[in-house]
C-alpha positions in Angstrom: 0.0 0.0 0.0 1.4 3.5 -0.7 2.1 5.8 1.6 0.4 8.8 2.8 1.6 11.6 1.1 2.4 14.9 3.1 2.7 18.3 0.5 4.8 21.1 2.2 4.5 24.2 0.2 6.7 27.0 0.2 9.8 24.6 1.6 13.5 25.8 2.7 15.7 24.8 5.4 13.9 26.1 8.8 10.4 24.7 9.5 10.1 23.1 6.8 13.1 20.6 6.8 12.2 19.8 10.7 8.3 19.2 9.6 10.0 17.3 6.1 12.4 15.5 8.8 9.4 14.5 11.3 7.1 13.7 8.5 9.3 11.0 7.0 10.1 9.4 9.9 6.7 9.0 11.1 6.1 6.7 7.2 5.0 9.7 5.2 6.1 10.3 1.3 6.6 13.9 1.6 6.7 16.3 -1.6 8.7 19.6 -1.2 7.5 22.5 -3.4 9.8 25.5 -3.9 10.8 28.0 -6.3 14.7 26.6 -6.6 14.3 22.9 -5.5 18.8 22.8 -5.9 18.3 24.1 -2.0 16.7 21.4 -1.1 19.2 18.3 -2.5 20.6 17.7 1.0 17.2 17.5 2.7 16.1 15.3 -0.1 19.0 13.1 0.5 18.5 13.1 4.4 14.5 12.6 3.9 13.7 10.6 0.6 11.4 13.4 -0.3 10.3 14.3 -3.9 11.0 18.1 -4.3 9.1 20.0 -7.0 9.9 23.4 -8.5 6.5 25.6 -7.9 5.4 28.8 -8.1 2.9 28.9 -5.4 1.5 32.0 -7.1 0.9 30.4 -10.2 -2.7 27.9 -10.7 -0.9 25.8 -13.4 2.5 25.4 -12.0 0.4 24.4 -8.2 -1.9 21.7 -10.0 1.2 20.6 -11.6 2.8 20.2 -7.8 -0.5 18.2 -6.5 -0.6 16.4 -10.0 3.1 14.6 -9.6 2.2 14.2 -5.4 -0.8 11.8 -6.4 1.3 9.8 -8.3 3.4 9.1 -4.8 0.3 8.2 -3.3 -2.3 9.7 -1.4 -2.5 13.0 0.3 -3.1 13.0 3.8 -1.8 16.5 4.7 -1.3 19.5 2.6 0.9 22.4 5.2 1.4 25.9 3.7 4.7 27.9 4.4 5.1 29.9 1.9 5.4 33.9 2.9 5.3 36.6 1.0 6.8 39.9 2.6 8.0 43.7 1.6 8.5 46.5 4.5 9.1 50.1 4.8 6.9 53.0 5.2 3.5 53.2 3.6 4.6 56.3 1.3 7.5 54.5 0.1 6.2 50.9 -0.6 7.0 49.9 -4.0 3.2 48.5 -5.3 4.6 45.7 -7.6 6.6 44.0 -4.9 3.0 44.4 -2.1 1.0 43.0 -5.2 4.1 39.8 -5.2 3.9 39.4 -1.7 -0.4 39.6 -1.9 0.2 37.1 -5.0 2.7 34.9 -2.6 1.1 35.0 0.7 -2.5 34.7 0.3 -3.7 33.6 -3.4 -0.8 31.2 -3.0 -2.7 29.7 0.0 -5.6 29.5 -1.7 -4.3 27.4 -4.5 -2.5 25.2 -2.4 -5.6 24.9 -0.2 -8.3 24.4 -2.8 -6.1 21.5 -4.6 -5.5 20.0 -0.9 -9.1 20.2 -0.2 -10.2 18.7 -3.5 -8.0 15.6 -3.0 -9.4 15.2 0.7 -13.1 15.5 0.3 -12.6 12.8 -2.5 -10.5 11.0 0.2 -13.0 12.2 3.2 -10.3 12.8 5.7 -6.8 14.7 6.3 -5.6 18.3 7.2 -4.7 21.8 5.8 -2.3 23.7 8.1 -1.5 27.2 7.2 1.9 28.8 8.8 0.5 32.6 10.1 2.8 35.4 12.4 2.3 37.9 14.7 1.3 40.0 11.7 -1.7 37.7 11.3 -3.4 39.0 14.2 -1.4 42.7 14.2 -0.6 45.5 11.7 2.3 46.6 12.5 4.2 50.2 11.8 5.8 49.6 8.7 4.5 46.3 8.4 1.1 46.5 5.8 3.0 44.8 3.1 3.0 41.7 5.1 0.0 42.1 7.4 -1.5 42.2 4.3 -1.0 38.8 2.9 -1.3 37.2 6.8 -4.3 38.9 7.8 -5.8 37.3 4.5 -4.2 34.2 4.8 -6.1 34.0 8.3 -9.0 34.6 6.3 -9.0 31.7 4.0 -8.2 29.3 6.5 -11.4 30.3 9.0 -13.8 30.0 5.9 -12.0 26.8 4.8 -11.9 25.3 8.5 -15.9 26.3 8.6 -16.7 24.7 5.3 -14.8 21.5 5.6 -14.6 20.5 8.9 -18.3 19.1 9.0 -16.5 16.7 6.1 -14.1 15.6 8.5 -11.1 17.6 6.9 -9.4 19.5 9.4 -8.0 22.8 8.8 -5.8 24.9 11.1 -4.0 27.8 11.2 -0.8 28.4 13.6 0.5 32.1 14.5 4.4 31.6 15.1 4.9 34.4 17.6 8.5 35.3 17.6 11.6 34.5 15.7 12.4 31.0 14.3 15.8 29.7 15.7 17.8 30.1 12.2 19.5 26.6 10.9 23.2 25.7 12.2 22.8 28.7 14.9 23.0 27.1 18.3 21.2 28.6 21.2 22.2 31.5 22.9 23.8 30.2 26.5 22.2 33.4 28.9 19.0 33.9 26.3 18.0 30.1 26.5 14.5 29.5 24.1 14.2 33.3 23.1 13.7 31.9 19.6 11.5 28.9 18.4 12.5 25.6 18.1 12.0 24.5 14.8 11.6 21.1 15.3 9.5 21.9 18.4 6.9 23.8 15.7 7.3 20.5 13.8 5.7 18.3 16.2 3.4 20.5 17.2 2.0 20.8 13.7 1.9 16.6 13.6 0.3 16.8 16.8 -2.7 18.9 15.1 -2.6 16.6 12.5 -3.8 13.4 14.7 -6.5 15.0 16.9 -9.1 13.6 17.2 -11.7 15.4 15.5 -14.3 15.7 18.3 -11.6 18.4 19.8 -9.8 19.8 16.8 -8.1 22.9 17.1 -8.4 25.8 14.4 -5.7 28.4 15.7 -3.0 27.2 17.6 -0.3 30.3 18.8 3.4 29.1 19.6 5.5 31.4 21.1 8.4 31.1 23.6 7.8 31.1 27.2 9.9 34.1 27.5 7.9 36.4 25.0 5.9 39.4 26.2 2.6 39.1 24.6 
């Protein structure tokens, strides 16, 4: 029997390796989706994934991305990390690159969620996680061209998680509050957890994935025990 397939778009070497890393060893096929899929040969070594060049801004080139995943078997869980993000002050923003990170951020969620959601109605189970921030919940000074995308990623995944949880897909959306701990940075000694665990994240998305779904959760907030909030 094939395995259950596990789609990470928008993949690099943070969250997404530790969720590609967890993922595999739990029995799942996993399929990376980035726009250069050459920074992702080492993970694909270490993981056995299948990494497919995708621009999650783009309808064809997503189909095309859920299109090779069947063929690995079938999807189980669909997790969105893809970000897109321009700052400065409102006067100055350049439009084309808020429009890229609009295009990035939230229609690139929406095409990766509506394929996901497609393949697990037909299936009649599995999960949609969406990576959100701070910014999700919070416009920040100088921040509009990424509360933008995040406060509309937020969005999609409420109406999603509304509409398809009564068909037993679950859909959940995580605000990461605070910095990521950066790859091959170790922890600093006298600021112990004052960034995120990546791998921490990672099981904590796998653990949303196996509720049970008479106590699912829809937004889940992760922060370190030392951040003001």
């Amino acid at each position: 029997m094939a395995s259950n397939v596990a789609v990470i778009a928008g993949a690099g070497q943070g969250l997404s390796a530790s969720l590609a890393r967890l993922l595999a060893k739990d029995g799942f096929r996993v399929v990376l989706a980035a726009r250069n899929v050459q920074k992702l040969a080492s993970l694909v070594d270490e993981t056995g994934a299948l990494a497919v060049e995708t621009d999650v801004a783009d309808p064809a080139s997503v189909a095309n991305l859920f299109e090779t995943a069947d063929k690995a078997g079938p999807l189980a869980l669909a997790v969105f990390n893809a970000s897109g993000r321009t700052r400065g002050p409102i006067a100055e923003l350049d439009p084309d690159a808020v429009r890229q990170a609009l295009l990035v951020g939230a229609y690139g969620g929406f095409l990766v969620g509506q394929q996901a959601a497609r393949r697990l109605l037909a299936r009649g189970s599995g999960s949609i996680l969406f990576t959100g921030a701070t910014a999700s919940l919070k416009g920040f000074s100088g921040s509009a061209g990424f509360a933008m995308p995040k406060f509309g990623l937020r969005g999609l995944a409420q109406s999603m998680a509304r509409e398809l949880g009564p068909q037993n897909i679950h859909v959940a959306h995580f605000i990461i509050d605070g910095q990521i701990e950066p790859p091959g940075q170790a922890s600093e000694p006298d600021r112990p957890d004052r960034r995120l665990s990546p791998d921490a994240i990672a099981e904590a998305y796998l653990a949303a994935h196996r509720q049970h779904r008479s106590a699912w959760s829809f937004e889940v907030e992760l922060r370190p025990w030392v951040e003001a909030f």
